[in-house]
DRENVOVO-913896 format. One record per atom (N, C-alpha, C): x, y, z. Coordinates in steps of 0.05 Angstrom, whole numbers, padded with zeros to 5 digits, always signed. Each point is the difference from the previous one (the first is absolute). Layout:
! DRENVOVO-913896
XYZ
...
***
This chain:
! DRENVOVO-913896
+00017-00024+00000
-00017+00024+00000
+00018+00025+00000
-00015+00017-00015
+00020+00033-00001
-00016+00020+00009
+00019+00016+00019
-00010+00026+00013
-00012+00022-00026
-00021+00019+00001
-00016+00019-00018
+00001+00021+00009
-00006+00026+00000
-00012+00020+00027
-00021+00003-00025
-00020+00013+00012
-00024+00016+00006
-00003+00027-00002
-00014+00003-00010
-00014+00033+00003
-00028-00001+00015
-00002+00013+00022
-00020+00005+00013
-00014+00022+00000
-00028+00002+00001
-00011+00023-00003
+00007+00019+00024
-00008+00029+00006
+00013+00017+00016
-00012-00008+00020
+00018+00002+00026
-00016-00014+00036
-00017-00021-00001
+00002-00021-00024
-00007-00022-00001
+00029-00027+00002
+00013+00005+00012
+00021-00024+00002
-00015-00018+00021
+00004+00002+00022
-00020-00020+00015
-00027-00017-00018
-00025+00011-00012
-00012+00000-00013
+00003-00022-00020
+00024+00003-00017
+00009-00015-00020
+00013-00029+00010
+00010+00016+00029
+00013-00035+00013
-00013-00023+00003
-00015+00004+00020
-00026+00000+00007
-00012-00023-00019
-00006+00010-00022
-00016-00005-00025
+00022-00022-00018
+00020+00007+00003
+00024-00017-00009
+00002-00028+00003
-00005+00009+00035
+00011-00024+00012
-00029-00018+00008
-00025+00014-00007
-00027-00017+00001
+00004-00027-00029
+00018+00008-00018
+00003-00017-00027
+00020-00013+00007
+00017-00004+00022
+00026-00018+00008
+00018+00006-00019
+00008+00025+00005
+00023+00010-00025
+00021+00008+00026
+00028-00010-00007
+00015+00009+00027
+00012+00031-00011
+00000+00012+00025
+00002+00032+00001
+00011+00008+00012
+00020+00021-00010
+00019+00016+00022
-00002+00028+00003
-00016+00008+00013
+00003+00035+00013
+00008+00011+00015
+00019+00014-00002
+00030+00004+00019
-00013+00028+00012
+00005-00001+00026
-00002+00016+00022
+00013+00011+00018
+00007+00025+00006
+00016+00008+00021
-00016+00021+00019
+00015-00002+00027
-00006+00016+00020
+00005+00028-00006
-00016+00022+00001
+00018+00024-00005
-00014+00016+00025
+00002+00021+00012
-00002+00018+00012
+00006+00029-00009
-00028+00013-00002
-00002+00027-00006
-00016+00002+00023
-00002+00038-00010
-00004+00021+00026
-00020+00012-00016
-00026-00001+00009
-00022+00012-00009
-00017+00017+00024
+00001+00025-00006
-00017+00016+00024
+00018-00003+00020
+00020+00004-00004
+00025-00005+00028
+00001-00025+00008
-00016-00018-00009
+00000-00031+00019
+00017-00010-00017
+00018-00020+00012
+00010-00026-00010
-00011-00028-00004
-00004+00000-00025
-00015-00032-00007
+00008-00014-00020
+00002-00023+00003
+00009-00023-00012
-00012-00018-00010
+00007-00015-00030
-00020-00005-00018
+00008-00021-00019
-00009-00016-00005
+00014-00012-00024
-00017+00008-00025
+00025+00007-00018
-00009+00003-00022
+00021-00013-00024
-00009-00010-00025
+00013-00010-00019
+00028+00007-00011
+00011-00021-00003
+00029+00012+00000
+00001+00012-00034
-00012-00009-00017
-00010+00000-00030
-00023+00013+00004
-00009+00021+00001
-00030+00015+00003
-00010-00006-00034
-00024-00009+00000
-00012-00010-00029
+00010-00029-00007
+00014-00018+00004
+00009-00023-00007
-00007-00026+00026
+00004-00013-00020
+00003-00034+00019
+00009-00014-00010
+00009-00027+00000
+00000-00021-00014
-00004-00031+00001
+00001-00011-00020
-00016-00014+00000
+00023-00033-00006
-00012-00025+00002
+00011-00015-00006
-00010-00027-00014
+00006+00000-00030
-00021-00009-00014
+00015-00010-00019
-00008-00031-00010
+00009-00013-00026
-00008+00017-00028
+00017+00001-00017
-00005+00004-00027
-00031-00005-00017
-00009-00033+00013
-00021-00010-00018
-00019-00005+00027
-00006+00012+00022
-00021+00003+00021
-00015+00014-00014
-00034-00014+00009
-00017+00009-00013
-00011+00038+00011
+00009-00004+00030
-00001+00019+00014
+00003+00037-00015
+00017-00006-00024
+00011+00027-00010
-00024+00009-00010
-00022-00023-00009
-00017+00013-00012
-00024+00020+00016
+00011-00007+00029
-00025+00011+00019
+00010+00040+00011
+00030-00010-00009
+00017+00030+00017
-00010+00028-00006
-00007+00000-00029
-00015+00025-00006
-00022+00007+00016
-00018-00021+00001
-00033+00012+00012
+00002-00003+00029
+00022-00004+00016
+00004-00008+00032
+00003+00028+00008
-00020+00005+00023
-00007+00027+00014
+00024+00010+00010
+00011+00027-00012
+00018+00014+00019
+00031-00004-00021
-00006-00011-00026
+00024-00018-00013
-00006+00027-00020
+00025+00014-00015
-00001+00022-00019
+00011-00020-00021
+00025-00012-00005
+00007-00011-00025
+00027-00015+00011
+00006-00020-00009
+00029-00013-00007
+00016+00019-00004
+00029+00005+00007
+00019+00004-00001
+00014-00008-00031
+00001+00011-00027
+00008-00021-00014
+00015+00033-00022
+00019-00021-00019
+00021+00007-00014
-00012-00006-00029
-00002+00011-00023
-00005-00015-00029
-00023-00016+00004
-00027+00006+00013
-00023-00022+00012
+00014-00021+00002
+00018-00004+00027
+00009-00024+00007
+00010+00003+00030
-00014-00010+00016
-00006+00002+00037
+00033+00007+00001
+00011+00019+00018
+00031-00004+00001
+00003-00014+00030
+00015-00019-00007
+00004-00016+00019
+00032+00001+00019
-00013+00003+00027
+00022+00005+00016
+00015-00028+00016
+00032-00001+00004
+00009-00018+00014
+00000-00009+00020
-00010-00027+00005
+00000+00000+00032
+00022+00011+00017
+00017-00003-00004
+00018+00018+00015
+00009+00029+00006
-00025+00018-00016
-00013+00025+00007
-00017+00009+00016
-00016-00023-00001
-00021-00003+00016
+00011-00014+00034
+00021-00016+00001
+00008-00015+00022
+00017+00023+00014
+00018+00021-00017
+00022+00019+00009
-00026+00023+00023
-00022-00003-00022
-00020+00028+00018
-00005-00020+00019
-00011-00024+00009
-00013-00006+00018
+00024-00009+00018
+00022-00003-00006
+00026+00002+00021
+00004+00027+00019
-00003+00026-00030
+00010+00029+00015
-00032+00003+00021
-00020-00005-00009
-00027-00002+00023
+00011-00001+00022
+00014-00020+00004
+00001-00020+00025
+00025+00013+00015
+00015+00022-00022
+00029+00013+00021
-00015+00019+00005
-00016+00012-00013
-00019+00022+00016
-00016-00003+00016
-00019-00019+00000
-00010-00006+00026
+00009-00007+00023
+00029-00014-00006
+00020+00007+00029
+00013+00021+00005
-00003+00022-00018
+00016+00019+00012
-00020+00021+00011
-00028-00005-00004
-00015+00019+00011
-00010-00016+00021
+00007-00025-00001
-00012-00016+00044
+00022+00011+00016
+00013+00022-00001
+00021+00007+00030
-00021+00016+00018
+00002-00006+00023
-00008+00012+00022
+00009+00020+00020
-00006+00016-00005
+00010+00011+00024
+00023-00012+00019
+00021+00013+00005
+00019-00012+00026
+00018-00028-00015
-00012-00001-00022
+00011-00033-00014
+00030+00008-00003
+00028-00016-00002
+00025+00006-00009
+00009-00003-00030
+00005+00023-00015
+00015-00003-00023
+00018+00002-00005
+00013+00001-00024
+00031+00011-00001
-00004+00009-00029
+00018+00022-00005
+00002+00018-00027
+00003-00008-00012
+00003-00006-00025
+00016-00007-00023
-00004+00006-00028
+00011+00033+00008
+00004+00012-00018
+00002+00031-00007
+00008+00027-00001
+00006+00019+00005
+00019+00008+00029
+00003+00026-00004
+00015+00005+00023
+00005-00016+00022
-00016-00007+00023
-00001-00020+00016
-00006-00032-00006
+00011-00011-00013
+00003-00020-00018
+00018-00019+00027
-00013-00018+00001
+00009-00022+00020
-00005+00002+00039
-00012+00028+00001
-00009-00001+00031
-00023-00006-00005
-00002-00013+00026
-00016-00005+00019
-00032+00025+00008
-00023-00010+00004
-00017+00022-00008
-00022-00019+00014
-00031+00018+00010
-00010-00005+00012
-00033+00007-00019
-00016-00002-00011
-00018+00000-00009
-00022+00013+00017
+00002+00028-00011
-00032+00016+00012
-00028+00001-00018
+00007+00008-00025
-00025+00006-00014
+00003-00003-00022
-00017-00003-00019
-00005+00009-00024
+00006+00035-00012
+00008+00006-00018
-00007+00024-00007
-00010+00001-00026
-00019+00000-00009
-00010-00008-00031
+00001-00024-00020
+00003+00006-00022
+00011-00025-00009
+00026-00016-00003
+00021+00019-00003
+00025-00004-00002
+00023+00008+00024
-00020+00006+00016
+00025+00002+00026
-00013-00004+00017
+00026-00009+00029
-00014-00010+00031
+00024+00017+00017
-00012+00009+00015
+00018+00010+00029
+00007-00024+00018
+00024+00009+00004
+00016-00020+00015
+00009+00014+00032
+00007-00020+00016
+00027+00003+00018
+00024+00008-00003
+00029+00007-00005
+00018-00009+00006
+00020+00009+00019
+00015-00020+00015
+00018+00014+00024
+00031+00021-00021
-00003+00020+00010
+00022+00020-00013
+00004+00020+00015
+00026+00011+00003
+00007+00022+00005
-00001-00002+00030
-00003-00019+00024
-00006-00012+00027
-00035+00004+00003
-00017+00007-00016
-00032-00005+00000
-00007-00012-00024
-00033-00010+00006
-00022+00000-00020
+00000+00018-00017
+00000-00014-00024
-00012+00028-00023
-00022-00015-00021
-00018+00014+00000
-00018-00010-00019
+00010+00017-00028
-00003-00022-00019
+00014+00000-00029
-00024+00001-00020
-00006+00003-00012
-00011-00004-00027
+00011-00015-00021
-00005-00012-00010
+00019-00028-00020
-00026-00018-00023
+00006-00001-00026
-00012-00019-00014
-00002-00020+00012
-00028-00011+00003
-00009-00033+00004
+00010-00016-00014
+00013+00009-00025
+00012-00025-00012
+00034-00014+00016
+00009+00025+00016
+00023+00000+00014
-00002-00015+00021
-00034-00018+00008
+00001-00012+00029
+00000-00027-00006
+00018-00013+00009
+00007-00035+00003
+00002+00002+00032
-00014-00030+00006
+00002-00022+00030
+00026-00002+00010
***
């Protein structure tokens, strides 16, 4: 079987899954945690990592292709020269790997122990306070004989 994506109609991805997966078609809709600030509040949300897409995983000669057009929430095939373009499993396995480094790097807790690795403070030792948006977290670190809270890319935090 070979990976497809999808075109989904607008704020219909759920919708289309949904409807996808009522026909036993296997489906991948990639999701991440994000956190925005709306009206001053902080809230967190998953939303599509592909906004408008999905995909799909489907033999060449499944009768199923014939249903994808009229399936609620489904805009069109993904396709090249009218011909589905078909993606590698190992495109599809690399995203659902990086999923899985992001969803560990956004389970730290509070008070949890990290260590840098990478910019300036690259190899200390560091203490996990918060989130700061999407791409950065405030930290701990011992310097200068105190605490200092740092600001640093989330991508810089390893166990």
């Amino acid at each position: 079987m070979t990976w497809y994506a999808l075109q989904h109609k607008p704020a219909q991805g759920d919708r289309a899954l949904a409807h996808l997966q009522n026909q036993d078609i296997t489906c991948f809709y990639p999701k991440i945690r994000v956190e925005k600030i709306k009206a001053g509040k902080r809230t967190k949300k998953l939303e599509p990592l592909f906004p408008g897409y999905l995909f799909i995983n489907l033999e060449q000669t499944d009768p199923s292709w014939a249903k994808l057009r009229s399936t609620r929430g489904v805009l069109r095939v993904v396709s090249f020269a009218n011909k589905p373009a078909a993606i590698a499993d190992e495109v599809i396995q690399h995203i659902k790997d990086s999923l899985d480094t992001v969803t560990r790097q956004g389970g730290l807790k509070p008070g949890e122990a990290v260590q840098l690795s990478e910019g300036p403070f690259e190899g200390i030792n560091a203490v996990f306070q918060a989130y700061d948006g999407q791409e950065r977290a405030i930290v701990l670190i011992h310097f200068m004989q105190k605490e200092q809270r740092v600001k640093v890319p989330v991508g810089a935090l390893g166990r």
